[in-house]
ROMAR-992585 format. One record per residue (C-alpha): z, x, y; residue in one letter; residue number from 1; chain. Coordinates in Angstrom, 2 decimals. Example, Ala and Ser with C-alpha at 12.3 -4.5 7.8 and 13.67 -1.06 7.14 Angstrom:
<recs>
<rec><w>7.80</w><u>12.30</u><v>-4.50</v><residu>A</residu><num>1</num><chaine>A</chaine></rec>
<rec><w>7.14</w><u>13.67</u><v>-1.06</v><residu>S</residu><num>2</num><chaine>A</chaine></rec>
</recs>
This chain:
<recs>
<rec><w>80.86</w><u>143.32</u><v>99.13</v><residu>X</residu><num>1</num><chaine>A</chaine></rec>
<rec><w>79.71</w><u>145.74</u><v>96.72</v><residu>X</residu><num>2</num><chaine>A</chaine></rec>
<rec><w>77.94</w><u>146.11</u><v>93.82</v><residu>X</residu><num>3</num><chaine>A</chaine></rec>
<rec><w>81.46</w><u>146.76</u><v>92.16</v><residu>X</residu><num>4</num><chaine>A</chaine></rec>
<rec><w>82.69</w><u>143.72</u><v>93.18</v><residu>X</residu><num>5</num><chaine>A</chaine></rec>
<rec><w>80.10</w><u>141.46</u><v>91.73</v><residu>X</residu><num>6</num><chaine>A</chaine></rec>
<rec><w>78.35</w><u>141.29</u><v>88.58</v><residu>X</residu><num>7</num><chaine>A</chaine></rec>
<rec><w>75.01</w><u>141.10</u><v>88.94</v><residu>X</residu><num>8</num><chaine>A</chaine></rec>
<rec><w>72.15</w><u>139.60</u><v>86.90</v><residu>X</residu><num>9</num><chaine>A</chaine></rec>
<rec><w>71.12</w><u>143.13</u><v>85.60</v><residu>X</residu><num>10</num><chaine>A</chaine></rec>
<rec><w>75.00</w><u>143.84</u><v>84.32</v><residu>X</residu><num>11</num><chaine>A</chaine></rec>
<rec><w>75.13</w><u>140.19</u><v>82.62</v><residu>X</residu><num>12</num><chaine>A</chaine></rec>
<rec><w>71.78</w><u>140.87</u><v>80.52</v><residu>X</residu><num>13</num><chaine>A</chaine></rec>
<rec><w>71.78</w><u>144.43</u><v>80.26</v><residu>X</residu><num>14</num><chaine>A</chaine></rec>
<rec><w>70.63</w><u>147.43</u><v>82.44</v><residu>X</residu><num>15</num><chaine>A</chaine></rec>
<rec><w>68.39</w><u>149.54</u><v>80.95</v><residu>X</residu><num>16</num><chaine>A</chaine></rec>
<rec><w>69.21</w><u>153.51</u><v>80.43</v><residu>X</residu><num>17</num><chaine>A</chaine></rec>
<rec><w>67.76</w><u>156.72</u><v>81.25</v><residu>X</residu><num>18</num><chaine>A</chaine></rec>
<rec><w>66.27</w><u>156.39</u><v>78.26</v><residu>X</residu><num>19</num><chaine>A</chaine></rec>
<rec><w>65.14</w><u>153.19</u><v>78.26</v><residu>X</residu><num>20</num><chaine>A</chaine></rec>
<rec><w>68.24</w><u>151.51</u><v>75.93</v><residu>X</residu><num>21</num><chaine>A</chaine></rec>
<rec><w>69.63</w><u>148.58</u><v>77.20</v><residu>X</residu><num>22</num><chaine>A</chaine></rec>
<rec><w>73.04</w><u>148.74</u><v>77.62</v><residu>X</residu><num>23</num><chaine>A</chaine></rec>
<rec><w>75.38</w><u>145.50</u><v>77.65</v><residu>X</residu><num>24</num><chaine>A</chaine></rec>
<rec><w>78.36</w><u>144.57</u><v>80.21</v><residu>X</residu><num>25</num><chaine>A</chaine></rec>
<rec><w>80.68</w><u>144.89</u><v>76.50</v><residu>X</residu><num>26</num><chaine>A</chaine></rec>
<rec><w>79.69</w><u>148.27</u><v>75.76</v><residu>X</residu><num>27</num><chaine>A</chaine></rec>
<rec><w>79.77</w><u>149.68</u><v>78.84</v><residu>X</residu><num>28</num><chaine>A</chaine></rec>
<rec><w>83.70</w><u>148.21</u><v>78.82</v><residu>X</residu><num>29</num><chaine>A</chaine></rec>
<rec><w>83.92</w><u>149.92</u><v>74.90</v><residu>X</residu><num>30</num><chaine>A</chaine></rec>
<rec><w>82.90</w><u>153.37</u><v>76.21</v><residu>X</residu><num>31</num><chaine>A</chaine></rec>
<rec><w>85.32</w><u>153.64</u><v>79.07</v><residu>X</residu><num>32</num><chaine>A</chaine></rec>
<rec><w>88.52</w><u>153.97</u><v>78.15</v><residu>X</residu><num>33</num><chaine>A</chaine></rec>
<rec><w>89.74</w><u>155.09</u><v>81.14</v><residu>X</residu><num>34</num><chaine>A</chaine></rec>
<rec><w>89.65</w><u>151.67</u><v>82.82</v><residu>X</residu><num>35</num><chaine>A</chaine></rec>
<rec><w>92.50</w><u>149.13</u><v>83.51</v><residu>X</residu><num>36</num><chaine>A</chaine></rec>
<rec><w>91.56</w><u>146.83</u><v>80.09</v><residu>X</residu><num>37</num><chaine>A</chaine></rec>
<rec><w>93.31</w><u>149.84</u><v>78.01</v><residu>X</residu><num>38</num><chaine>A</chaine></rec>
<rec><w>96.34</w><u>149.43</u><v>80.43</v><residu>X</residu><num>39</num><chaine>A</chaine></rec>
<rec><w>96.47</w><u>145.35</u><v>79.83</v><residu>X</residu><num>40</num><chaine>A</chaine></rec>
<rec><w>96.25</w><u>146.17</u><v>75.99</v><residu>X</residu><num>41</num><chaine>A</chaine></rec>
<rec><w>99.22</w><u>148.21</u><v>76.23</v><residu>X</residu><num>42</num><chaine>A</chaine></rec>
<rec><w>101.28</w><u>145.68</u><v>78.92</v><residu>X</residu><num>43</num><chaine>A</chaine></rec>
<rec><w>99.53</w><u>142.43</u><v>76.10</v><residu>X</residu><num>44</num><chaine>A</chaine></rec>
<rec><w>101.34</w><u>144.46</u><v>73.30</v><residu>X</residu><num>45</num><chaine>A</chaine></rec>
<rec><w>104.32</w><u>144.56</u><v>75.59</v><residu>X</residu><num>46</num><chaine>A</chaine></rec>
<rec><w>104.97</w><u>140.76</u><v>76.82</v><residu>X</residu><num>47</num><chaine>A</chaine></rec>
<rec><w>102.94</w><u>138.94</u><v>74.05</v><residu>X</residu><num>48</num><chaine>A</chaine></rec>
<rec><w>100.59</w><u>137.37</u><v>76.40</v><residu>X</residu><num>49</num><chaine>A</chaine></rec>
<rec><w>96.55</w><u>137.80</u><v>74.74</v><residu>X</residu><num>50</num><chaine>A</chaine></rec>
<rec><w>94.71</w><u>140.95</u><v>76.11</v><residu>X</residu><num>51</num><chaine>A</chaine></rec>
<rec><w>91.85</w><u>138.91</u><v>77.62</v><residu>X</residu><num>52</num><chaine>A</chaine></rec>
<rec><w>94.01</w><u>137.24</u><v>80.27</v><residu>X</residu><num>53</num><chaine>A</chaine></rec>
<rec><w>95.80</w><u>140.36</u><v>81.21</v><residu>X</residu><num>54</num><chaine>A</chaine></rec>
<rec><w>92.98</w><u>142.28</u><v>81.29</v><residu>X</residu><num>55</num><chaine>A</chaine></rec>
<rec><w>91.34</w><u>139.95</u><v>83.73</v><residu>X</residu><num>56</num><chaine>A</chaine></rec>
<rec><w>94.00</w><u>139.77</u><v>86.02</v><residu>X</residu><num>57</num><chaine>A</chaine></rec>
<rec><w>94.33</w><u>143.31</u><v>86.16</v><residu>X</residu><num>58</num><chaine>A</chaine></rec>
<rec><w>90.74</w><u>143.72</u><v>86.97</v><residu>X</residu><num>59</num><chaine>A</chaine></rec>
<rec><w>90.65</w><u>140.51</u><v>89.39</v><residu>X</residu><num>60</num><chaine>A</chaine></rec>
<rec><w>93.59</w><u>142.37</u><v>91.29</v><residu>X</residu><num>61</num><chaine>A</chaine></rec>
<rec><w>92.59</w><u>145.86</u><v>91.64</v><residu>X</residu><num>62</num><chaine>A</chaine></rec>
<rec><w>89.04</w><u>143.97</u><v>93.02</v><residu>X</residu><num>63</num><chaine>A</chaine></rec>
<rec><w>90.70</w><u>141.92</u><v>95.75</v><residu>X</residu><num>64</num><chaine>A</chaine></rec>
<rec><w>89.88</w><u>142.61</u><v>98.59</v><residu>X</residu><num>65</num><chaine>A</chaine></rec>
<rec><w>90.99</w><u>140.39</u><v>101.38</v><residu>X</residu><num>66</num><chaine>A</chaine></rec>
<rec><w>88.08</w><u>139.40</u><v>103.88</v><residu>X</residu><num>67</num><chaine>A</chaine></rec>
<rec><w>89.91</w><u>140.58</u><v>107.19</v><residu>X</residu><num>68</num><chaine>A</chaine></rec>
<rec><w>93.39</w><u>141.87</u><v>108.18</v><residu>X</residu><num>69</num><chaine>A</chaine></rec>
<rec><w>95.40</w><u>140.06</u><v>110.43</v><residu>X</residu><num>70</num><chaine>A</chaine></rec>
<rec><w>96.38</w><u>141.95</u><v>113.24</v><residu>X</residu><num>71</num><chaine>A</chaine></rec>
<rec><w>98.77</w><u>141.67</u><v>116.08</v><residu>X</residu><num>72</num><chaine>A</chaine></rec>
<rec><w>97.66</w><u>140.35</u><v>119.39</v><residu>X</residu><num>73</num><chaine>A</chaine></rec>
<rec><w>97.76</w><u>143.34</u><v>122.04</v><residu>X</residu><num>74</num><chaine>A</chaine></rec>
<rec><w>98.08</w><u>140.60</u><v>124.41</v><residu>X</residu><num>75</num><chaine>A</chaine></rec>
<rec><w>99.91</w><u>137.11</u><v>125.13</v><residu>X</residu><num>76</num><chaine>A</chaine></rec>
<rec><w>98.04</w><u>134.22</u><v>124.52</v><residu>X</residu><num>77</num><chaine>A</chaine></rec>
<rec><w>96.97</w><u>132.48</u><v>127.80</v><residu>X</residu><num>78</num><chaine>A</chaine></rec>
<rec><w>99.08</w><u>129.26</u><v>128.71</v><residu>X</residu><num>79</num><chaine>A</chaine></rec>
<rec><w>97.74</w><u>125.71</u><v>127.68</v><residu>X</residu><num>80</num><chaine>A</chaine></rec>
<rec><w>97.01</w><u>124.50</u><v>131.35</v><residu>X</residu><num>81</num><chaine>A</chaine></rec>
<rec><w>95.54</w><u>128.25</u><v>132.69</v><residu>X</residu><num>82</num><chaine>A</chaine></rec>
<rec><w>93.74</w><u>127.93</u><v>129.45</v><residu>X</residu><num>83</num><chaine>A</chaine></rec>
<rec><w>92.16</w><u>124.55</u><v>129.44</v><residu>X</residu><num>84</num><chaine>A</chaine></rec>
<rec><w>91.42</w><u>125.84</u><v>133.96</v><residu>X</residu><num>85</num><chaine>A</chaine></rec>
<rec><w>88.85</w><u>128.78</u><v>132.54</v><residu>X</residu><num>86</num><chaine>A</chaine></rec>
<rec><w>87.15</w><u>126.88</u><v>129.73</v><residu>X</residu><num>87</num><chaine>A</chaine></rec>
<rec><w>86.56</w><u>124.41</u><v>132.48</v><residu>X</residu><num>88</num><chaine>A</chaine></rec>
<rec><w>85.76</w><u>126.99</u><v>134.53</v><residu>X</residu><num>89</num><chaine>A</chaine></rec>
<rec><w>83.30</w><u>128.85</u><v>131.93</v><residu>X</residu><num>90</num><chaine>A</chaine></rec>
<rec><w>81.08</w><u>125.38</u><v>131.12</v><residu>X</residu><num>91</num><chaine>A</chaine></rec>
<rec><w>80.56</w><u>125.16</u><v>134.68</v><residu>X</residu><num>92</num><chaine>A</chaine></rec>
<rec><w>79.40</w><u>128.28</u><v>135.75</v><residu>X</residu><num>93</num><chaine>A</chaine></rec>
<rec><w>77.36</w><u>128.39</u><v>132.75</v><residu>X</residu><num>94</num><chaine>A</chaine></rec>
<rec><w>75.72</w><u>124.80</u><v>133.87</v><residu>X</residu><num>95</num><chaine>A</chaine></rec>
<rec><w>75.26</w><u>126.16</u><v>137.21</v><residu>X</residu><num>96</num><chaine>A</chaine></rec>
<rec><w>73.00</w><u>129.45</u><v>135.85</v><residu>X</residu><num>97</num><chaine>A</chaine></rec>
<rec><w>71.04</w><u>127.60</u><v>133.76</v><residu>X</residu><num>98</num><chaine>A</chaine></rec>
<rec><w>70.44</w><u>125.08</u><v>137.26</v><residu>X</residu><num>99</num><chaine>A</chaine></rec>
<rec><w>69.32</w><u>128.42</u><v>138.74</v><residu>X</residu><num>100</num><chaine>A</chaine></rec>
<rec><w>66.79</w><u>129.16</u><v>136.47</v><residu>X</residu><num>101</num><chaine>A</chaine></rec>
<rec><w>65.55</w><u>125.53</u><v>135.90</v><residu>X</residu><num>102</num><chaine>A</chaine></rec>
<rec><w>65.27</w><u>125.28</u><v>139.65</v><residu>X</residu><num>103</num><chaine>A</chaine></rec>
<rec><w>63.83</w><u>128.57</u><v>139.99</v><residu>X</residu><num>104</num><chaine>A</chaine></rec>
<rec><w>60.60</w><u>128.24</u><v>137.25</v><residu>X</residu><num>105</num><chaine>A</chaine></rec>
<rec><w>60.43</w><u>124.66</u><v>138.57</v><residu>X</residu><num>106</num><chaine>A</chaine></rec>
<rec><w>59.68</w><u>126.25</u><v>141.79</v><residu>X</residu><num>107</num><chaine>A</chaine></rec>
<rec><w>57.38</w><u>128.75</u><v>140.59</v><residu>X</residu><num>108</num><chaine>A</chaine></rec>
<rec><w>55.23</w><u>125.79</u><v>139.18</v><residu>X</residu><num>109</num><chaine>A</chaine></rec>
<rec><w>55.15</w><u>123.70</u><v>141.98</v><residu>X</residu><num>110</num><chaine>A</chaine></rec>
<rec><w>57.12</w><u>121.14</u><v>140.00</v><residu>X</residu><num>111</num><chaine>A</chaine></rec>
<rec><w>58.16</w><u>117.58</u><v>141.66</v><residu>X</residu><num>112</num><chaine>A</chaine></rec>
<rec><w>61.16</w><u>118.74</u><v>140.03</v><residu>X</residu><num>113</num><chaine>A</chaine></rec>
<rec><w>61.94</w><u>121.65</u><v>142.06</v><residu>X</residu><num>114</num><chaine>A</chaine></rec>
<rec><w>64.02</w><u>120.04</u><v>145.01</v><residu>X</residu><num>115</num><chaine>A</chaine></rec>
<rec><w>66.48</w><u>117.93</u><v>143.07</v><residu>X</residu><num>116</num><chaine>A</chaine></rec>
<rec><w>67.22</w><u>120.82</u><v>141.00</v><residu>X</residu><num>117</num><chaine>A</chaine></rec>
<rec><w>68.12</w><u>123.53</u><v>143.92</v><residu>X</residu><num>118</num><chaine>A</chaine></rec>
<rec><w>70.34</w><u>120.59</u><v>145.60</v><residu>X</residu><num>119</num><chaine>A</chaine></rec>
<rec><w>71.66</w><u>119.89</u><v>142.12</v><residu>X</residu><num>120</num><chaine>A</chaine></rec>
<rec><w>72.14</w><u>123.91</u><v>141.91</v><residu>X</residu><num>121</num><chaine>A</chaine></rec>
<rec><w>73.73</w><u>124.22</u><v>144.96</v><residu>X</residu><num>122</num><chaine>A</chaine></rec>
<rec><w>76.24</w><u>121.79</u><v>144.23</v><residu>X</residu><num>123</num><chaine>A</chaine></rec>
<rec><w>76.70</w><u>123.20</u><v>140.95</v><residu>X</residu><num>124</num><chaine>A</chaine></rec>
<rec><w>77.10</w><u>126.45</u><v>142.85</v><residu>X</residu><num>125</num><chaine>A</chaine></rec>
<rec><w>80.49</w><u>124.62</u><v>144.95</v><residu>X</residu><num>126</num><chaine>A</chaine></rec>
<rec><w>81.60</w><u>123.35</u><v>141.71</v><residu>X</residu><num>127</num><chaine>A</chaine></rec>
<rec><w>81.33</w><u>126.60</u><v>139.89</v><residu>X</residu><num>128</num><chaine>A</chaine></rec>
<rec><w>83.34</w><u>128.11</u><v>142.59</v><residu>X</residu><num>129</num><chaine>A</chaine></rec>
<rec><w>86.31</w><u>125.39</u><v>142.85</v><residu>X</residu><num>130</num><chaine>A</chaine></rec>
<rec><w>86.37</w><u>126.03</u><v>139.02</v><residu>X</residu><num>131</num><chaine>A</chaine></rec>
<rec><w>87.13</w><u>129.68</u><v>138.97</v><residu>X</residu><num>132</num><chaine>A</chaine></rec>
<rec><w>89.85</w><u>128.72</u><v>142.30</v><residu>X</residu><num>133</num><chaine>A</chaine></rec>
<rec><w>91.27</w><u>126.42</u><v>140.26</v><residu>X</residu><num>134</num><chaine>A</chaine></rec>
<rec><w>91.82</w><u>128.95</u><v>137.45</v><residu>X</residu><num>135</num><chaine>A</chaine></rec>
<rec><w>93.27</w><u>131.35</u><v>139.64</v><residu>X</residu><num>136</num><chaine>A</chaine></rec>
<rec><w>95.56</w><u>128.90</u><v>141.48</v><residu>X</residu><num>137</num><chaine>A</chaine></rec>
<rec><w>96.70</w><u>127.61</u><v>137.96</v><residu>X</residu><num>138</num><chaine>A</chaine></rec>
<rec><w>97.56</w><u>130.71</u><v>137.15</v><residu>X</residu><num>139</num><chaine>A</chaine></rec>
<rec><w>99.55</w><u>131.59</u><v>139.86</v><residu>X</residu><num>140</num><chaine>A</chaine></rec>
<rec><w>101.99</w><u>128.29</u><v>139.69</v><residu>X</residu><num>141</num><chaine>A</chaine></rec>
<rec><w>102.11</w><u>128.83</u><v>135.98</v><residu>X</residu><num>142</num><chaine>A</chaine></rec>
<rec><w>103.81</w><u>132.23</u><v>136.45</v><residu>X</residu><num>143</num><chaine>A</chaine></rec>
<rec><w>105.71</w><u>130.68</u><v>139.57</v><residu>X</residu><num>144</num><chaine>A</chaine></rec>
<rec><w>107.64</w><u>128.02</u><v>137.57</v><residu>X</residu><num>145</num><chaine>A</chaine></rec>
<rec><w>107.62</w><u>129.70</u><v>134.26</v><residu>X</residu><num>146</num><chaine>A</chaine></rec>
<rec><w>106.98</w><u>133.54</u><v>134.67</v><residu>X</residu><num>147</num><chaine>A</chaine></rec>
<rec><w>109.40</w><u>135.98</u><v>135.59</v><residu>X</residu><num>148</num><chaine>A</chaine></rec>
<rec><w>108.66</w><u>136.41</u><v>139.10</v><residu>X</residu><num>149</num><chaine>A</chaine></rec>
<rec><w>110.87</w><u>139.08</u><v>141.14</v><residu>X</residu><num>150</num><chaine>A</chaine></rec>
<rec><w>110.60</w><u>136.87</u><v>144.39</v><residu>X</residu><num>151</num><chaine>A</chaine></rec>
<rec><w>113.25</w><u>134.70</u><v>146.37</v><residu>X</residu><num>152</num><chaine>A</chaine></rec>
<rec><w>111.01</w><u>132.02</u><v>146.13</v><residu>X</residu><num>153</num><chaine>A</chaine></rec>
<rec><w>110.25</w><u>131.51</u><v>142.92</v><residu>X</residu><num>154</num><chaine>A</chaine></rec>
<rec><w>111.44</w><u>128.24</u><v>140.91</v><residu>X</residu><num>155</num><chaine>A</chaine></rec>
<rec><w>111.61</w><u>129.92</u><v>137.63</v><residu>X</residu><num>156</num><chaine>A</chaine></rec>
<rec><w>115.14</w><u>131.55</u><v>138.88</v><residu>X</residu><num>157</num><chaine>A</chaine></rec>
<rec><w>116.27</w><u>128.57</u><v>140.10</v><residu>X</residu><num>158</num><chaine>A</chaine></rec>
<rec><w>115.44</w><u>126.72</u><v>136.58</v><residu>X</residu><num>159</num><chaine>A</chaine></rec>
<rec><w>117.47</w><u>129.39</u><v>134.56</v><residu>X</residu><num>160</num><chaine>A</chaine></rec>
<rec><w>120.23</w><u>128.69</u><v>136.84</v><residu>X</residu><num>161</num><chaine>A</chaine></rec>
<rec><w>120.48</w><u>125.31</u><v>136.07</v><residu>X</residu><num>162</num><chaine>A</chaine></rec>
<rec><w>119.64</w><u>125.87</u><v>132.42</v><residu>X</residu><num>163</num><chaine>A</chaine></rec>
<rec><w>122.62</w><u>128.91</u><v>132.24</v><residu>X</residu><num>164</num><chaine>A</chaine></rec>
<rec><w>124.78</w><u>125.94</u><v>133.95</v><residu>X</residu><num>165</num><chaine>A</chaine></rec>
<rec><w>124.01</w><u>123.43</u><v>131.74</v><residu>X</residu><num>166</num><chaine>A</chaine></rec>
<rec><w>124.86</w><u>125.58</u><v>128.93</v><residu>X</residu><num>167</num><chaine>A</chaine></rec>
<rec><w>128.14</w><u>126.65</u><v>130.02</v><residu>X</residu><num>168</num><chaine>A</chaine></rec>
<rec><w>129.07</w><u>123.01</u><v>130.66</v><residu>X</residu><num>169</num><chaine>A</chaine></rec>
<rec><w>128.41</w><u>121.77</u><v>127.54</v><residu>X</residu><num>170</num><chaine>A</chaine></rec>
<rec><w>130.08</w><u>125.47</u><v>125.72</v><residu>X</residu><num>171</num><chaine>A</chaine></rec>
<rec><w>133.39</w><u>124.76</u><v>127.51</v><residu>X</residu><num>172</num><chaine>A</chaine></rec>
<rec><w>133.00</w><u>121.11</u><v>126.60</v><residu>X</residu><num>173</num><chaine>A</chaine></rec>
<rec><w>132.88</w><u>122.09</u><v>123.14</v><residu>X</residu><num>174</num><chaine>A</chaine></rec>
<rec><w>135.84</w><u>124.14</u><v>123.41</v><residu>X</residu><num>175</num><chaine>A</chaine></rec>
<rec><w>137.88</w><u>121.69</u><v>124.83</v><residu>X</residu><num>176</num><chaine>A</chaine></rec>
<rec><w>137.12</w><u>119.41</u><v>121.98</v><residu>X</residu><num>177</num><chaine>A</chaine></rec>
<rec><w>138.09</w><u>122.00</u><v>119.52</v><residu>X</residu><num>178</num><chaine>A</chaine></rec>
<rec><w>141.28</w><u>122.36</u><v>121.11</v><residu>X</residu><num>179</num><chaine>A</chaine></rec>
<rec><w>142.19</w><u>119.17</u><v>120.87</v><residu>X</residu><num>180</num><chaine>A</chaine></rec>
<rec><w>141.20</w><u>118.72</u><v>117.53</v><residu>X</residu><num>181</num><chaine>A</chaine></rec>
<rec><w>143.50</w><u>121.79</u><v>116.55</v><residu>X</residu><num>182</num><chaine>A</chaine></rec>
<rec><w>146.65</w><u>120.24</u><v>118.53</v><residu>X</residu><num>183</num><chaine>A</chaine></rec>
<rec><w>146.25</w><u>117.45</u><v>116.01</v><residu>X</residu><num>184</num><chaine>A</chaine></rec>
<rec><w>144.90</w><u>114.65</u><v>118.91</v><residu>X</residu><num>185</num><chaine>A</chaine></rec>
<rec><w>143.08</w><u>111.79</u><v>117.68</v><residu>X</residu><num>186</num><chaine>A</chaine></rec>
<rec><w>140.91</w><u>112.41</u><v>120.89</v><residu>X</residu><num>187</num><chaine>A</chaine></rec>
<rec><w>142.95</w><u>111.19</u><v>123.35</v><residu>X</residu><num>188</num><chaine>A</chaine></rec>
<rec><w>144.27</w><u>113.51</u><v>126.74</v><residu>X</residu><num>189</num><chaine>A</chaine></rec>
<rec><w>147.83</w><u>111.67</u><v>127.22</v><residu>X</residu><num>190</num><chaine>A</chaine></rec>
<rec><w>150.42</w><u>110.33</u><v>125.23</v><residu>X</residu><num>191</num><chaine>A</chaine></rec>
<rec><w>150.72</w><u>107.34</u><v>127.01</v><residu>X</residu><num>192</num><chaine>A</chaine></rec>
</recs>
């Protein structure tokens, strides 16, 4: 934000001039007349809404400023289970360092403490590692059954199938039904 953008103690009172005159936020806003107040007098005249209150809006909007600009993501969002797999993943490994260097000063010192802390750390240390497998192994059945994956094996092919099936059926059901309806048939397939 800048000084532009908020009035400051020193505009609300008065900021002294060169010379020493104070000068008030009001007659600053009488000397320039190039600013957008002259504008909302004009547009004021125009619609018959008071000057003040278009004045201010006109002002409040050519200070806006939004915080931050929303931008596109360059890339996809991670899937729920692959996502909830690394945060796992994350708060482990970051247990595991800070194991480490507990174990490691309580060494140093000659703590008591020092032994349960390296076997803790070293089973941290296993655990650490089957979190970041388990990420990885997520991962990789995610984009099996959901990905599009360019191998015979994978059962996201074999899940379209049956979706593309499934939609066909239930298309040519549809039409059949609107056939009948055309014909004039209450419904029913025979006259009998």
């Amino acid at each position: 934000m800048g000084s532009d953008t908020v009035m400051g103690t020193a505009e609300r009172r008065g900021a002294p001039r060169a010379g020493g005159v104070q000068v008030t936020a009001q007659e600053a806003e009488e000397t320039d007349r190039d600013s957008p107040a002259d504008e909302a007098e004009v547009t004021a005249r125009e619609s018959g809404v008071p000057a003040d209150k278009v004045g201010r809006d006109v002002r409040e909007q050519q200070y806006y400023r939004p915080l931050w600009v929303e931008e596109p993501a360059r890339r996809r969002r991670l899937p729920d289970p692959v996502r909830t797999a690394a945060v796992r993943a994350v708060l482990l490994i970051a247990l595991t360092l800070i194991q480490a260097m507990v174990a490691f000063l309580c060494t140093m010192a000659g703590s008591w403490l020092a032994f349960p802390m390296v076997i803790s750390s070293v089973v941290s240390t296993i655990a650490a590692t089957w979190g970041a497998l388990d990420v990885w192994v997520t991962r990789q059945v995610w984009n099996q059954r959901h990905g599009v994956v360019s191998m015979p094996s994978s059962t996201a092919r074999a899940l379209r199938r049956e979706r593309r099936r499934a939609r066909r059926q239930q298309r040519a059901t549809e039409r059949a039904q609107a056939r009948i309806r055309r014909r004039g048939g209450a419904g029913q397939l025979s006259h009998s």
